[in-house]
C-alpha positions, -999 to 999 in steps of 0.1 A, spaced: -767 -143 704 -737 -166 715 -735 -167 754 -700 -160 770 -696 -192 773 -696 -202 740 -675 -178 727 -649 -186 753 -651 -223 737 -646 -212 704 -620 -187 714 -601 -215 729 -606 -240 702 -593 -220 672 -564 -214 699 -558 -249 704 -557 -252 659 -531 -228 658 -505 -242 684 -513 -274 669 -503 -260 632 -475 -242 646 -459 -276 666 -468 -301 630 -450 -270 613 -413 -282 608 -387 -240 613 -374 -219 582 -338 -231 571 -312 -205 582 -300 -195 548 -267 -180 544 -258 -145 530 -264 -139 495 -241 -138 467 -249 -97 465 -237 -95 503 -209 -119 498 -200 -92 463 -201 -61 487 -179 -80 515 -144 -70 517 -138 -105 511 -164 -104 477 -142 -78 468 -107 -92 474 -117 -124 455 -131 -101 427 -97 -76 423 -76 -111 420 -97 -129 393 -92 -91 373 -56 -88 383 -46 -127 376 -70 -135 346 -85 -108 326 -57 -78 331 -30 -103 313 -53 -112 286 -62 -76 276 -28 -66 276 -12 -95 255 -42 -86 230 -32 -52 231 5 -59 224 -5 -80 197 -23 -58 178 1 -29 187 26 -53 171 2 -61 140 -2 -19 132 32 -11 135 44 -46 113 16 -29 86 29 8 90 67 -8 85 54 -23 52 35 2 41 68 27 43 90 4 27 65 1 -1 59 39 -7 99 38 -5 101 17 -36 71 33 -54 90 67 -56 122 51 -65 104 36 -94 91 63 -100 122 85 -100 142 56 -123 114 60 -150 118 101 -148 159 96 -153 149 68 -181 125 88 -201 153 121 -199 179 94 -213 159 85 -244 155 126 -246 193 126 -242 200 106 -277 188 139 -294 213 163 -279 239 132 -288 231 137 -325 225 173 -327 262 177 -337 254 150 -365 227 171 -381 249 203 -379 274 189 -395 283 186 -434 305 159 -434 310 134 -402 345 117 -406 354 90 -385 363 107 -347 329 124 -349 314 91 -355 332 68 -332 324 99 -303 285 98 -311 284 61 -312 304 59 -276 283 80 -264 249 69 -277 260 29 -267 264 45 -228 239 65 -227 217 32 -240 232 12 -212 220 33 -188 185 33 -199 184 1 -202 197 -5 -164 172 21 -155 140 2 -177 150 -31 -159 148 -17 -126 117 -1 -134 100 -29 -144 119 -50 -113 103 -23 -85 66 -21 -105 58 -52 -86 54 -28 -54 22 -9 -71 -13 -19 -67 -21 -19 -103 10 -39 -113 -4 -53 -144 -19 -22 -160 10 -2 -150 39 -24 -165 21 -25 -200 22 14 -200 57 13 -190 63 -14 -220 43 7 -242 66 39 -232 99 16 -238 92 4 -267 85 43 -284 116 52 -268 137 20 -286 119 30 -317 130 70 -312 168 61 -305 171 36 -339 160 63 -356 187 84 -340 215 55 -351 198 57 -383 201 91 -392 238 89 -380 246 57 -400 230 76 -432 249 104 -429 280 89 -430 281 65 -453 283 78 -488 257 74 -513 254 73 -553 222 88 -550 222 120 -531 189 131 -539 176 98 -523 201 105 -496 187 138 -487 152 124 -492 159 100 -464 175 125 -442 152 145 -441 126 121 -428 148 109 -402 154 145 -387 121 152 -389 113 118 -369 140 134 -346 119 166 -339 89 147 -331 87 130 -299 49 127 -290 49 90 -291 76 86 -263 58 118 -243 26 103 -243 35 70 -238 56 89 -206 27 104 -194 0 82 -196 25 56 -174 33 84 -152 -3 89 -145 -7 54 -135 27 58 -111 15 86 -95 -23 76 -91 -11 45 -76 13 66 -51 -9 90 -46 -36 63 -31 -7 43 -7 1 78 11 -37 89 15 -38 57 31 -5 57 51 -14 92 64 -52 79 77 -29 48 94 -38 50 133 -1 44 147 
C-alpha cells in the first residue's frame, strides 16, 4: 500500500507533466468560416445569384435562341420543299391528262370519211398546242424532281412515262397523216389504219408508266409530311 505521502508525490508529478505539455504545446489556428457557411451567408448568396445572372443565364438563352432559330430555319425548308413536291406533282397530273387529250383531238379524224384540208390544218393546230404544253409541263416536272428524296429513281419513272406518252401522240399524227393522204392501195391503207386506231384505244403503256411514277411521287410526299407533322416547332 502507497502511503499518503506518496500518492500526493505522484499526484503532483503527473500534474507538473501536464502543464509542462500544455506550455511546450504551441494554440489551435483560428480558422475562418467554411466555404458551406460562406454559401448560406447572404453574402454566399449574393455572389452566387450574380455569377447565374451575369454568366450562365446569357449563355442558356443565346443557346436557346439558337436552336429556336435552327428548328424554325428547318420547318421553313421543310414547307417550301413539300410546296414544290405537290406542284410537281400536280404538273405531272395536268401532263399525263395532255397526252390523254391527243385522243379526243383525233376522235373527229377517225369519225370522219374523208379529212379535207380545214379539218386537217384544225387537228394539227391543235395537236402542235396541246404538245407545247406538255412539253412545258414535262420540263418543269423534271426541273421540280430535284426537291424529292428519291430524285434519281423517280426521274427515270417519269422518263419512262414521257417517253410512252411521245410514242402514243406519234401514233396519233400517224393515224391523222394516213388518213389524209391518198393511197393506191386501199386495202393496205385500211390495214394500217386499223392498227393505228387500235394503238389509239390502248393506252396501258402511258397508264402504267403514270402510275408506277406516281407511286414514287406520292411515297416520297407522303414521307416529308409524316415527318413535317412529327417536327417539334
Amino acid at each position: 500500500m502507497l502511503s499518503d505521502e506518496e500518492k500526493t508525490r505522484i499526484t503532483e508529478r503527473v500534474q507538473y507533466e501536464r502543464d509542462v505539455r500544455e506550455a511546450l504545446t504551441p494554440p489551435p489556428k483560428q480558422s475562418g468560416p467554411g466555404l458551406w457557411s460562406l454559401l448560406n451567408s447572404s453574402l454566399g448568396l449574393l455572389l452566387v445569384t450574380s455569377l447565374i445572372t451575369s454568366f450562365l443565364v446569357p449563355r442558356y438563352q443565346a443557346r436557346q435562341q439558337r436552336l429556336d432559330w435552327q428548328r424554325q430555319v428547318t420547318a421553313e425548308n421543310l414547307k417550301y420543299r413539300l410546296g414544290m413536291m405537290r406542284e410537281c406533282l400536280m404538273e405531272f397530273s395536268l401532263s399525263n391528262a395532255l397526252t390523254a387529250e391527243a385522243y379526243e383531238r383525233v376522235r373527229p379524224l377517225i369519225a370522219a370519211d374523208r379529212i379535207d384540208g380545214p379539218l386537217y390544218d384544225s387537228f394539227r393546230a391543235q395537236l402542235l398546242t396541246l404538245q407545247n404544253q406538255r412539253f412545258q409541263r414535262a420540263a418543269k416536272v423534271m426541273a421540280l424532281i430535284v426537291y424529292f428524296p428519291h430524285r434519281a429513281e423517280i426521274a427515270d419513272s417519269v422518263v419512262r412515262h414521257n417517253t410512252q406518252a411521245s410514242l402514243y401522240v406519234r401514233s396519233v399524227e400517224a393515224y391523222a397523216e394516213l388518213k389524209r393522204a391518198p393511197s393506191a392501195d386501199a386495202a393496205g391503207r385500211n390495214r394500217e389504219l386499223t392498227a393505228l386506231r387500235a394503238d389509239l384505244g390502248d393506252m396501258s403503256d402511258v397508264s402504267q408508266t403514270y402510275t408506277a411514277a406516281t407511286e414514287l411521287l406520292l411515297n416520297d410526299i407522303h414521307e416529308e409530311e409524316t415527318r413535317y407533322e412529327k417536327f417539334e416547332f
